[in-house]
PyMOL Python script that loads the backbone (N, CA, C, O; Angstrom):
from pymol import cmd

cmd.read_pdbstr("""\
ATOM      1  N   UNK A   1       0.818  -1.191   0.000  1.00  0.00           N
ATOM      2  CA  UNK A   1       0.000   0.000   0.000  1.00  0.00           C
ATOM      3  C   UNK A   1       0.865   1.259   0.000  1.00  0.00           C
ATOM      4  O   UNK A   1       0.494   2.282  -0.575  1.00  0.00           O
ATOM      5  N   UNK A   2       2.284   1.143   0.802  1.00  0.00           N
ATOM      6  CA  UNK A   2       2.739   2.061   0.766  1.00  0.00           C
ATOM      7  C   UNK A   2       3.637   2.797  -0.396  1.00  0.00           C
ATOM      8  O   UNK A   2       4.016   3.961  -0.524  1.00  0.00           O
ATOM      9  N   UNK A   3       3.850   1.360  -1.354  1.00  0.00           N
ATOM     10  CA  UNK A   3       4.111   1.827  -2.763  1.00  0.00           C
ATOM     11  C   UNK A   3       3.410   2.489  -3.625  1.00  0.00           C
ATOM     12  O   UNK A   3       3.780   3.350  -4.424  1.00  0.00           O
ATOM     13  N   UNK A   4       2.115   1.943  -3.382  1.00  0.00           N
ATOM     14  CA  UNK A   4       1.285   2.616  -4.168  1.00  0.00           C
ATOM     15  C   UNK A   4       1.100   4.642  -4.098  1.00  0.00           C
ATOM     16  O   UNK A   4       1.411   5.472  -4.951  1.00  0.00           O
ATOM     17  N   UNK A   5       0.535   4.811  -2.842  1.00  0.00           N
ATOM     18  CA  UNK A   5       1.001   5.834  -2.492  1.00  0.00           C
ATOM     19  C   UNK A   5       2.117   6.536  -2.807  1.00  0.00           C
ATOM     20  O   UNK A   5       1.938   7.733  -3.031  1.00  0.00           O
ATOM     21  N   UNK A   6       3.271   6.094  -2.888  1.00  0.00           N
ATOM     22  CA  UNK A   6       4.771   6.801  -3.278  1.00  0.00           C
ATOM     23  C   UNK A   6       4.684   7.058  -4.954  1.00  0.00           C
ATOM     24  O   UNK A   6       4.901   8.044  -5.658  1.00  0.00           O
ATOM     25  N   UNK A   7       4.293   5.789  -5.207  1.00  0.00           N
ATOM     26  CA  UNK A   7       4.041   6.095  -6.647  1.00  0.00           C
ATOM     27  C   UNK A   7       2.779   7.190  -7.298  1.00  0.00           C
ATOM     28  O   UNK A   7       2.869   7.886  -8.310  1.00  0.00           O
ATOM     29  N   UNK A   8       1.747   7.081  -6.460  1.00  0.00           N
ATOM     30  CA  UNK A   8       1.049   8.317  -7.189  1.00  0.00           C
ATOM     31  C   UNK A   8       1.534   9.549  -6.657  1.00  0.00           C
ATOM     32  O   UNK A   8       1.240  10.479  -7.408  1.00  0.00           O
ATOM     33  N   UNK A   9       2.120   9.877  -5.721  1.00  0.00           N
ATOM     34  CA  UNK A   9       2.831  11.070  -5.293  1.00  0.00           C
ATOM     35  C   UNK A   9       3.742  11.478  -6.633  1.00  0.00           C
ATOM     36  O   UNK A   9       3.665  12.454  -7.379  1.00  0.00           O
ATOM     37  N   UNK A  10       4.638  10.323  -6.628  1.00  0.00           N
ATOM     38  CA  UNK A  10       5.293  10.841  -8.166  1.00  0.00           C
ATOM     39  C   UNK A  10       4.939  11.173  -9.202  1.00  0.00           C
ATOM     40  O   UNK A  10       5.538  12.005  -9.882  1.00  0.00           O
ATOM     41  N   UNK A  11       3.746  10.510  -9.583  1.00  0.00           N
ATOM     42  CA  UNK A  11       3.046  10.467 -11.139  1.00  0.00           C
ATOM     43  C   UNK A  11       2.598  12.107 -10.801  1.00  0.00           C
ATOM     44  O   UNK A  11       2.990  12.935 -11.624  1.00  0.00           O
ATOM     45  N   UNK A  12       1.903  12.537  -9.785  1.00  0.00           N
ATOM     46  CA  UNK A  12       1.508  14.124  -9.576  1.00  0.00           C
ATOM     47  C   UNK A  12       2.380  14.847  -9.999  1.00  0.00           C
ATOM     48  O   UNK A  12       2.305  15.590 -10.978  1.00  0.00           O
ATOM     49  N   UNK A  13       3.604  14.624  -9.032  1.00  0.00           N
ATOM     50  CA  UNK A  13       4.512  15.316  -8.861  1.00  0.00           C
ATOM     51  C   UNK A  13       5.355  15.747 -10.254  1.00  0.00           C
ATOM     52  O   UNK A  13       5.929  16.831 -10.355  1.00  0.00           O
ATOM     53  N   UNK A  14       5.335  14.674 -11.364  1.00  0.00           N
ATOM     54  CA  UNK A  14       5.985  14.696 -12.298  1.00  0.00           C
ATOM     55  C   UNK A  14       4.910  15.562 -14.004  1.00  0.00           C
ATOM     56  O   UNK A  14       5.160  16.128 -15.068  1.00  0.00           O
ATOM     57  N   UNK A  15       3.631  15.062 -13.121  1.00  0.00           N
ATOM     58  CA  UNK A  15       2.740  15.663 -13.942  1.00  0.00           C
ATOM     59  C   UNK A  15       2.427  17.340 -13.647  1.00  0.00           C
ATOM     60  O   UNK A  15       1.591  17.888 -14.365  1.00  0.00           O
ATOM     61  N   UNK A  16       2.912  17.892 -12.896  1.00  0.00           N
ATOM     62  CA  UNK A  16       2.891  19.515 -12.410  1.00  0.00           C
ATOM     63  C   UNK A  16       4.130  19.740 -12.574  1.00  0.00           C
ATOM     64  O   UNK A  16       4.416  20.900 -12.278  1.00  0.00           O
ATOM     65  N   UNK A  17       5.219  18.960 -13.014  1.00  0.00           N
ATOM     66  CA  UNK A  17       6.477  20.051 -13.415  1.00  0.00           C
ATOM     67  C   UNK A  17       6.293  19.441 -14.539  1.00  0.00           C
ATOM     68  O   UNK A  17       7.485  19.602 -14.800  1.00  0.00           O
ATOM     69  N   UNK A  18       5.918  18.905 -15.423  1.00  0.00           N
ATOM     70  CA  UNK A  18       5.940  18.658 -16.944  1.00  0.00           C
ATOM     71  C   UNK A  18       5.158  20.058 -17.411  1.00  0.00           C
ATOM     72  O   UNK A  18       5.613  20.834 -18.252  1.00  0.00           O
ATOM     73  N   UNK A  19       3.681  20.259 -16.585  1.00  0.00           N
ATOM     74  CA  UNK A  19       3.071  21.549 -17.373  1.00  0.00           C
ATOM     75  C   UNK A  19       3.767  22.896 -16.972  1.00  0.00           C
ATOM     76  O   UNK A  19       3.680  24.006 -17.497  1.00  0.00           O
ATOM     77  N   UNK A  20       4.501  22.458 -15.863  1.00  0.00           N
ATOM     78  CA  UNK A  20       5.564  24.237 -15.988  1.00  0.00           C
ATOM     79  C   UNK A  20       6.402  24.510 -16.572  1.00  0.00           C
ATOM     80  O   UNK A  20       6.754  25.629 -16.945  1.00  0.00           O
ATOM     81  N   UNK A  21       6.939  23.335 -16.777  1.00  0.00           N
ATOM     82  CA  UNK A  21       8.125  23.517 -17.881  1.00  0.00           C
ATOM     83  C   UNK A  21       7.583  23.273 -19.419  1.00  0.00           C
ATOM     84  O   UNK A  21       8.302  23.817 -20.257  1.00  0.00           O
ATOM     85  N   UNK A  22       6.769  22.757 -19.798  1.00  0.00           N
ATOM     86  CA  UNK A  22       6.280  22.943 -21.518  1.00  0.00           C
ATOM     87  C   UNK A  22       5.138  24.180 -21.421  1.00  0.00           C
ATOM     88  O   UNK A  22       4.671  24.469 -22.522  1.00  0.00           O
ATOM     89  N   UNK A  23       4.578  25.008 -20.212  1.00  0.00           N
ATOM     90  CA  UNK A  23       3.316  25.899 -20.457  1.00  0.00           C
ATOM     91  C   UNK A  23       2.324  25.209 -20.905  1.00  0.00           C
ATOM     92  O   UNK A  23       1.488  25.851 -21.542  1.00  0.00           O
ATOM     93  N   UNK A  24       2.061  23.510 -20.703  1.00  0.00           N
ATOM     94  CA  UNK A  24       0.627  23.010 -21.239  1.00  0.00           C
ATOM     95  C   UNK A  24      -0.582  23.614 -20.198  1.00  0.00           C
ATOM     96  O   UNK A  24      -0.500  23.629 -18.970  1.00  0.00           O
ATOM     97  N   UNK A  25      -1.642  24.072 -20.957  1.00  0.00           N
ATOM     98  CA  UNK A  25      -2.526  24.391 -20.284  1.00  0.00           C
ATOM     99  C   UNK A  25      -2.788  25.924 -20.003  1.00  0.00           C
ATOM    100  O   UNK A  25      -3.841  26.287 -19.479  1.00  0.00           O
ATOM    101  N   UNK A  26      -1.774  26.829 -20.376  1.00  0.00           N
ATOM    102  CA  UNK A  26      -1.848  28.364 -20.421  1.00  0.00           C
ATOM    103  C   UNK A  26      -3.106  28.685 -21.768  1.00  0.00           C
ATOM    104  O   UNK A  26      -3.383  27.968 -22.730  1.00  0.00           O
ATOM    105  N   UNK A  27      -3.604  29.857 -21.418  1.00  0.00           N
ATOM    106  CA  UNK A  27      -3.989  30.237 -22.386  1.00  0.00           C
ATOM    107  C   UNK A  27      -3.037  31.108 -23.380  1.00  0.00           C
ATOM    108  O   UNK A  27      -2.179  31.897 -22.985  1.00  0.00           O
ATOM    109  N   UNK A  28      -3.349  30.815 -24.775  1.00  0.00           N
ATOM    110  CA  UNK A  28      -2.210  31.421 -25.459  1.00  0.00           C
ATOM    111  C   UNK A  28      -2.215  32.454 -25.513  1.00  0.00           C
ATOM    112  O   UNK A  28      -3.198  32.964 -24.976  1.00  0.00           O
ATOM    113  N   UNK A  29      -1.199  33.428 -26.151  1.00  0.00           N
ATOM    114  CA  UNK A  29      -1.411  34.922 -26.658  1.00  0.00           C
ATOM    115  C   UNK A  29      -1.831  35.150 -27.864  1.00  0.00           C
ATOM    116  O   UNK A  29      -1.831  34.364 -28.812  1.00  0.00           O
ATOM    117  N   UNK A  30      -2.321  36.626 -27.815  1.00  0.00           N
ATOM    118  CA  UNK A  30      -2.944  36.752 -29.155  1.00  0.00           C
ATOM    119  C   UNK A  30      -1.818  36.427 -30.704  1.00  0.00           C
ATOM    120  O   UNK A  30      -2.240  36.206 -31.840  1.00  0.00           O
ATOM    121  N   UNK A  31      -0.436  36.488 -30.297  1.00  0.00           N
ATOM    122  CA  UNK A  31       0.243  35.778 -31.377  1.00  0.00           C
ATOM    123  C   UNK A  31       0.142  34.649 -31.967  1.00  0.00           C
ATOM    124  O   UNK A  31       0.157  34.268 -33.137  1.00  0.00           O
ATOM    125  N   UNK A  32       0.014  34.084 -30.758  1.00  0.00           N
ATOM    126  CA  UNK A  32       0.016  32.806 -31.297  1.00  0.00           C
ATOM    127  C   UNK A  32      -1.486  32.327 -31.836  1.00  0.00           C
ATOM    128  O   UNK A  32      -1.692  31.290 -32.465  1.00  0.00           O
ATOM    129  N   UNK A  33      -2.373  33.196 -31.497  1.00  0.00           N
ATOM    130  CA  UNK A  33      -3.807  32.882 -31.353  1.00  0.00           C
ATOM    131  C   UNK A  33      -3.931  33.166 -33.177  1.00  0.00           C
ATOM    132  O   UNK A  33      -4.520  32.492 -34.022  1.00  0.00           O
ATOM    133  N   UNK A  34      -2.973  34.665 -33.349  1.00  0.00           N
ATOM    134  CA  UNK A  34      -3.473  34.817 -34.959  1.00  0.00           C
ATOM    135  C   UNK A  34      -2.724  33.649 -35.560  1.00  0.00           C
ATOM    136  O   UNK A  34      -3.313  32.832 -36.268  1.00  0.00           O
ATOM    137  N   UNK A  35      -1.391  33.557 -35.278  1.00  0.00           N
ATOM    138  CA  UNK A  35      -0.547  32.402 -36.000  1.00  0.00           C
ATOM    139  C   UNK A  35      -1.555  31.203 -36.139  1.00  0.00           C
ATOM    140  O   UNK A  35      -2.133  31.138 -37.224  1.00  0.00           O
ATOM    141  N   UNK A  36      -1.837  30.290 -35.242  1.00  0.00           N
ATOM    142  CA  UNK A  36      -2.778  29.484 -35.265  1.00  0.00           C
ATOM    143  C   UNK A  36      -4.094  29.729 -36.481  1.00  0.00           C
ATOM    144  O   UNK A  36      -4.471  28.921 -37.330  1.00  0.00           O
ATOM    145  N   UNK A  37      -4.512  30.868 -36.263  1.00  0.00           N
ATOM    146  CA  UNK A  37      -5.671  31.048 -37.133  1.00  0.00           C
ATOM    147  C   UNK A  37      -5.021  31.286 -38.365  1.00  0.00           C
ATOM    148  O   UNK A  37      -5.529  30.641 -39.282  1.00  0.00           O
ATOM    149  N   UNK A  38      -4.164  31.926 -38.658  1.00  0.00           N
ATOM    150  CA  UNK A  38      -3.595  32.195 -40.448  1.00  0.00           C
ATOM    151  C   UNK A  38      -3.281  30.732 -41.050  1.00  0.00           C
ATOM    152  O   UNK A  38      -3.053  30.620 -42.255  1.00  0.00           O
ATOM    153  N   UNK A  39      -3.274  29.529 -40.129  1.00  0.00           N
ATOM    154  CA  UNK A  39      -2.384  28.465 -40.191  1.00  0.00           C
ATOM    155  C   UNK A  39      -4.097  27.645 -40.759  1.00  0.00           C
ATOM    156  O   UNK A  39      -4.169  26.974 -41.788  1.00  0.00           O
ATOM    157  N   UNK A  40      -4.705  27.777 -40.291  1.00  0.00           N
ATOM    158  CA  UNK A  40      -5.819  27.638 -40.324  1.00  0.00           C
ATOM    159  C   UNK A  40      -6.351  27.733 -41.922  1.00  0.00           C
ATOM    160  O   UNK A  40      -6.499  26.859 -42.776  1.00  0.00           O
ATOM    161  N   UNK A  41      -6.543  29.011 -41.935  1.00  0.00           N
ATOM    162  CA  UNK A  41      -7.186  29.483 -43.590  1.00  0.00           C
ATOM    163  C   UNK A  41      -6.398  28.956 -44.574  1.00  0.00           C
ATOM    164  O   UNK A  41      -6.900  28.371 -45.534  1.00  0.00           O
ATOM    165  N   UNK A  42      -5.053  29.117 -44.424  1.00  0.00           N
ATOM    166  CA  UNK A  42      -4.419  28.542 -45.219  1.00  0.00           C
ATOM    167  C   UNK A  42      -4.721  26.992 -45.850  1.00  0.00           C
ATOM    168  O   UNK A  42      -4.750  26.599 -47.016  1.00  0.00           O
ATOM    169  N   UNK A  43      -4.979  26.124 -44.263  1.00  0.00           N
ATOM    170  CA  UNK A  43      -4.883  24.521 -44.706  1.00  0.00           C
ATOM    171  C   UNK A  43      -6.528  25.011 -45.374  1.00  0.00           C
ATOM    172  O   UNK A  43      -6.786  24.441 -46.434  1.00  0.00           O
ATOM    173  N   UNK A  44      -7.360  25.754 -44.981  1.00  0.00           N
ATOM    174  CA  UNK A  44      -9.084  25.397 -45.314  1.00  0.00           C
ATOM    175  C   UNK A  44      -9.517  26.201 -46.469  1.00  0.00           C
ATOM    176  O   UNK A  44     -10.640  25.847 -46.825  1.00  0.00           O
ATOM    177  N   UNK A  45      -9.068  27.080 -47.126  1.00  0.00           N
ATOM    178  CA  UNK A  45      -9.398  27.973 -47.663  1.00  0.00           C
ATOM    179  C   UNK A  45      -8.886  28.162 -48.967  1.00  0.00           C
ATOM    180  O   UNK A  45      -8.010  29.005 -49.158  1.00  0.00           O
ATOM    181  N   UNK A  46      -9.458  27.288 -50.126  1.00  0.00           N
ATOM    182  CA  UNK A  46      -8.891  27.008 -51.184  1.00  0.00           C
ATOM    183  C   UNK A  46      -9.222  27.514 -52.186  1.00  0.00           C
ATOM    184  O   UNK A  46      -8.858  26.932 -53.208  1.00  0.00           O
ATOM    185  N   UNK A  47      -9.914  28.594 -52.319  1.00  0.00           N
ATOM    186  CA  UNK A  47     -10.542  29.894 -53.017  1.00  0.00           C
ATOM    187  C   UNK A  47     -10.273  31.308 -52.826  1.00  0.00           C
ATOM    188  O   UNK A  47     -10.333  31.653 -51.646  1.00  0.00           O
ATOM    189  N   UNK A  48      -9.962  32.323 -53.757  1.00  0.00           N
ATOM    190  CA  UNK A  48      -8.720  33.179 -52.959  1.00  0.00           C
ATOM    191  C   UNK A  48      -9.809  34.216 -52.258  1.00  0.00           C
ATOM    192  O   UNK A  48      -9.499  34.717 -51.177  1.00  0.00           O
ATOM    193  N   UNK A  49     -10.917  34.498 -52.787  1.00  0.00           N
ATOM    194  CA  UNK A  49     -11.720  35.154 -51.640  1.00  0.00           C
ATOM    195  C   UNK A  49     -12.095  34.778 -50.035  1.00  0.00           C
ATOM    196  O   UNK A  49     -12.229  35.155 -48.870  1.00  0.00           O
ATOM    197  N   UNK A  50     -12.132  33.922 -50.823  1.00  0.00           N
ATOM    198  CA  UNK A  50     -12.622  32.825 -49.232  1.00  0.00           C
ATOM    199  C   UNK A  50     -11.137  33.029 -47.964  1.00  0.00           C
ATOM    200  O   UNK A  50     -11.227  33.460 -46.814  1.00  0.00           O
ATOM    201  N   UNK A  51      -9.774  32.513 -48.747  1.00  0.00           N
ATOM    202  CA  UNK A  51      -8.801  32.987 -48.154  1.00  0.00           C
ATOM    203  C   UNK A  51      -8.584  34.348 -47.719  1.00  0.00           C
ATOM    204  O   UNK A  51      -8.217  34.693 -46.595  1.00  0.00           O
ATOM    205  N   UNK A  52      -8.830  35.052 -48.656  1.00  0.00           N
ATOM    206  CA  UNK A  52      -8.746  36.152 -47.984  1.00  0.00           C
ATOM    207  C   UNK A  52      -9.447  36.793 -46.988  1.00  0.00           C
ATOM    208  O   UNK A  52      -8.902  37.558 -46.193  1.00  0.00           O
ATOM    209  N   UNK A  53     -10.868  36.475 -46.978  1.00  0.00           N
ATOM    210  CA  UNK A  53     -12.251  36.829 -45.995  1.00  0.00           C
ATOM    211  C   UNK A  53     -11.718  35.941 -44.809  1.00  0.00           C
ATOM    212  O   UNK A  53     -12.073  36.473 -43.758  1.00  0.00           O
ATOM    213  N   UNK A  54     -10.960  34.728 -44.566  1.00  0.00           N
ATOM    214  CA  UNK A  54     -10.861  34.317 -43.311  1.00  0.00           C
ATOM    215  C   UNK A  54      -8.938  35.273 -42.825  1.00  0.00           C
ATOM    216  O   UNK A  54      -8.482  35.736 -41.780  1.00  0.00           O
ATOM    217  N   UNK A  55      -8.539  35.175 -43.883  1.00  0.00           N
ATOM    218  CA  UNK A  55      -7.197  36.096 -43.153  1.00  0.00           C
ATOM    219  C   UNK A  55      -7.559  37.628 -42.408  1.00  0.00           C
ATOM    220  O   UNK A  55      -6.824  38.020 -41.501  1.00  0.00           O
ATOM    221  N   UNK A  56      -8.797  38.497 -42.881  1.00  0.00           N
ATOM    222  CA  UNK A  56      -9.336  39.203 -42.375  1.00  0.00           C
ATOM    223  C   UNK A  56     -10.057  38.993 -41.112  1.00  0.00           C
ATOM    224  O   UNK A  56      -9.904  39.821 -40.214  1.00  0.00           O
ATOM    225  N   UNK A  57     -10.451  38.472 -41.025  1.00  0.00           N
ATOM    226  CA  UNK A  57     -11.264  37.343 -39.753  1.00  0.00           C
ATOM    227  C   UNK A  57     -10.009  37.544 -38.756  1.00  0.00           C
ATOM    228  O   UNK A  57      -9.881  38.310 -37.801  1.00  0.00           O
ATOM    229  N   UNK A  58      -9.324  36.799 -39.187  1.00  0.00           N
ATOM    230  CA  UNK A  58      -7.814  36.473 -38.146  1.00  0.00           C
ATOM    231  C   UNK A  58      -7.732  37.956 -37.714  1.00  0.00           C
ATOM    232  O   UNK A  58      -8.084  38.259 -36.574  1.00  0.00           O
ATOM    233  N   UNK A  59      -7.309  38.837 -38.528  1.00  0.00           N
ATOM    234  CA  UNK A  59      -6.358  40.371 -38.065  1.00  0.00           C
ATOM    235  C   UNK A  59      -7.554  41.132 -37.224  1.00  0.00           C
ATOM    236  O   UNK A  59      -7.310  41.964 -36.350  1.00  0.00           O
ATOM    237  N   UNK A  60      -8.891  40.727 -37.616  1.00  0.00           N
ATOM    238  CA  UNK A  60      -9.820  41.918 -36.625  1.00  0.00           C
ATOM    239  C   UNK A  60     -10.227  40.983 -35.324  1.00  0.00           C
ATOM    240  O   UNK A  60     -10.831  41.381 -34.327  1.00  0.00           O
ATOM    241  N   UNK A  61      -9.751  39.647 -35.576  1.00  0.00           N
ATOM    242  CA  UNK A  61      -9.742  38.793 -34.107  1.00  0.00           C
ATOM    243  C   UNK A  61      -8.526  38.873 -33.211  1.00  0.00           C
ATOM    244  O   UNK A  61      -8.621  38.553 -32.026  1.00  0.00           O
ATOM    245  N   UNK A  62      -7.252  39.338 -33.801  1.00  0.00           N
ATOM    246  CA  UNK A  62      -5.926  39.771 -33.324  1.00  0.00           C
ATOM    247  C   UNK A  62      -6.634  40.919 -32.731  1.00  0.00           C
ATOM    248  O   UNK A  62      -7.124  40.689 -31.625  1.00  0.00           O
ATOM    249  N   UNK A  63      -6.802  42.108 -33.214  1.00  0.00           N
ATOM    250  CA  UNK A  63      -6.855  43.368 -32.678  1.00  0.00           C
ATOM    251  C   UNK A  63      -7.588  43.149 -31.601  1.00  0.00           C
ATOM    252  O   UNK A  63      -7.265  43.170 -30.414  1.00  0.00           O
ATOM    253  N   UNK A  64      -8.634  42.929 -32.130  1.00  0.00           N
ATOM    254  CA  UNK A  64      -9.870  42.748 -30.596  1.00  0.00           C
ATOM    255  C   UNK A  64      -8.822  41.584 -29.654  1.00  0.00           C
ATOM    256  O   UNK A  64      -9.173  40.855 -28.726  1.00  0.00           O
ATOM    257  N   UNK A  65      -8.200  41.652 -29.938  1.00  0.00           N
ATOM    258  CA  UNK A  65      -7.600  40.463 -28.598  1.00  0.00           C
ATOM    259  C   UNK A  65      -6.528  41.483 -28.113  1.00  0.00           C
ATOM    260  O   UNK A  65      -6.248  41.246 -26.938  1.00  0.00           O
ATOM    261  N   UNK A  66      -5.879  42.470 -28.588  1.00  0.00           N
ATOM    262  CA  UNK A  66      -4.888  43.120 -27.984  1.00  0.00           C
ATOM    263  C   UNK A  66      -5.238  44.249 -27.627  1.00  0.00           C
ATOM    264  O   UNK A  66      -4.475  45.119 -27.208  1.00  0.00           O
ATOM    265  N   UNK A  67      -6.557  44.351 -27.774  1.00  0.00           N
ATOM    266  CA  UNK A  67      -7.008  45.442 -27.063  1.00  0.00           C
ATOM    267  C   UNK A  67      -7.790  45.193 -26.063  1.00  0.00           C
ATOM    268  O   UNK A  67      -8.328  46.093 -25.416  1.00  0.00           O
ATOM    269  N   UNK A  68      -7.947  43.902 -25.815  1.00  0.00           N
ATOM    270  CA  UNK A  68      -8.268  42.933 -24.522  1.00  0.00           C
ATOM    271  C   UNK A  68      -6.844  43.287 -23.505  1.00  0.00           C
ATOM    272  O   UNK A  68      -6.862  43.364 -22.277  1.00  0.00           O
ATOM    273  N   UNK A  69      -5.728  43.458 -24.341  1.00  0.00           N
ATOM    274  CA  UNK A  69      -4.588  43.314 -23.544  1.00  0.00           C
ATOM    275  C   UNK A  69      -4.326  42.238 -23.174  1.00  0.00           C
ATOM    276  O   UNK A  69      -3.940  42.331 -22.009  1.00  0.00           O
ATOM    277  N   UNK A  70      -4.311  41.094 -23.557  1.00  0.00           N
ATOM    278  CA  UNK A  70      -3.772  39.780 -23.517  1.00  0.00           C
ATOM    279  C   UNK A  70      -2.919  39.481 -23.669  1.00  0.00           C
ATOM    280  O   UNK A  70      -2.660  38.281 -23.581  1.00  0.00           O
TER     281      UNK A  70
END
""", "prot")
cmd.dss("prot")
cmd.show_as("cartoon", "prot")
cmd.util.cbc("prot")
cmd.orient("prot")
């Protein structure tokens, strides 16, 4: 019993410095938030209006996010 215990102490223990040291679980910044989204239109958006109407999308979803101050 008392292994058991030692061992989930570790599995915790190892699972709360894995997300401090990679940042899993932060919310991102708006950089990365547009990066993500340009990354986006690109793979989905195979018509150049269409591409372009979602790259617009992205930059007025950037702004409104940095003027959130995020």
């Amino acid at each position: 019993m008392k292994t058991f215990i030692v061992l989930a102490v570790a599995v915790a223990l190892g699972y709360y410095a894995y997300k401090a040291l990679t940042g899993a679980g932060e919310v991102p910044g708006c950089k990365e938030e547009f990066n993500h989204c340009m990354k986006t239109c690109r793979r989905t958006a195979t018509e150049a209006p269409a591409a372009q109407a979602c790259q617009q999308a992205c930059e007025r979803d950037s702004d409104s996010c940095e003027r959130k101050g995020r």
